[in-house]
N, C-alpha and C positions, 0 to 999 in steps of 0.2 A: 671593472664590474662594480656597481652598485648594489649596496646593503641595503636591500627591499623590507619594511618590516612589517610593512601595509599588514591589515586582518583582511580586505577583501582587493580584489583590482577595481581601479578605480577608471571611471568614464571620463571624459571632458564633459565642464559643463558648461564654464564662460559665462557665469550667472551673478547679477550684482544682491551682495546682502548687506545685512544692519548689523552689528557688534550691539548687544544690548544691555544694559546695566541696572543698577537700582535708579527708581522712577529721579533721582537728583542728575545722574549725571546724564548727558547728553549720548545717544547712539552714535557708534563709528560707523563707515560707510564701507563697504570692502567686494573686492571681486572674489569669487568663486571659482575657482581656475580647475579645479576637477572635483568630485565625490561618488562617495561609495554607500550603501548603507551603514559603513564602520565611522565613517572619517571623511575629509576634507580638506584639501590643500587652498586657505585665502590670503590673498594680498590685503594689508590696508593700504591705505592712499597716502596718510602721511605720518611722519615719528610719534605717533599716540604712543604712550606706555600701555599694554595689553594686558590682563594680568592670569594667571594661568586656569580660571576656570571663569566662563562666558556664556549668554545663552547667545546665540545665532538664527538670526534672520533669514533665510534663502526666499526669492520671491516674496510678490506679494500672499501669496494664497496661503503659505505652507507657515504649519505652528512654528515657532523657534525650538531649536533646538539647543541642551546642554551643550557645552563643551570643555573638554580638555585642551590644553597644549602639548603636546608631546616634543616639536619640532620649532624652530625657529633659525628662519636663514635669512635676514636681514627685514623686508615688511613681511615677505612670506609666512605664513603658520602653520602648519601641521598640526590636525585636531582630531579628535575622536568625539563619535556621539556617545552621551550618555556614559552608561558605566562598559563600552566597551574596551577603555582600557586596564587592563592588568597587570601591575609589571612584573616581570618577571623575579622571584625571590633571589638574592644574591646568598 
């Protein structure tokens, strides 16, 4: 059994976005393999260094959005919007 830690269930989305950075560096290209109002599961395409907070591209239409990383499993990333994540106080 897997350790869900998701804030909401997330859809399929199969949707290509941007990785975006300050106006110097170049945007990363990335799939969008599912999303929630919370968060995000994307692929990038190749070994770019990511670095833990991004704003995010989905489609052409839609604003970018902040992001976290939470999650990283080889290109895959695990992201949350904005400030929905929290961590939990140790």
């Amino acid at each position: 059994m897997t350790d869900n830690r998701r804030l909401e269930p997330r859809k399929n989305a199969f949707l290509f976005g941007s990785i975006l950075f300050d106006d110097r560096s170049p945007e990363i290209d990335c799939l969008v393999w599912d999303e929630s109002p919370s968060g995000a599961m994307i692929e990038i395409t190749g070994p770019a260094p990511i670095p833990d907070q991004f704003n995010l591209a989905i489609g052409p239409h839609r604003r970018p959005l902040t992001c976290t990383v939470v999650r990283r499993d080889g290109r895959r990333l695990g992201v949350v919007f904005g400030d929905a994540f929290s961590p939990t106080p140790v």
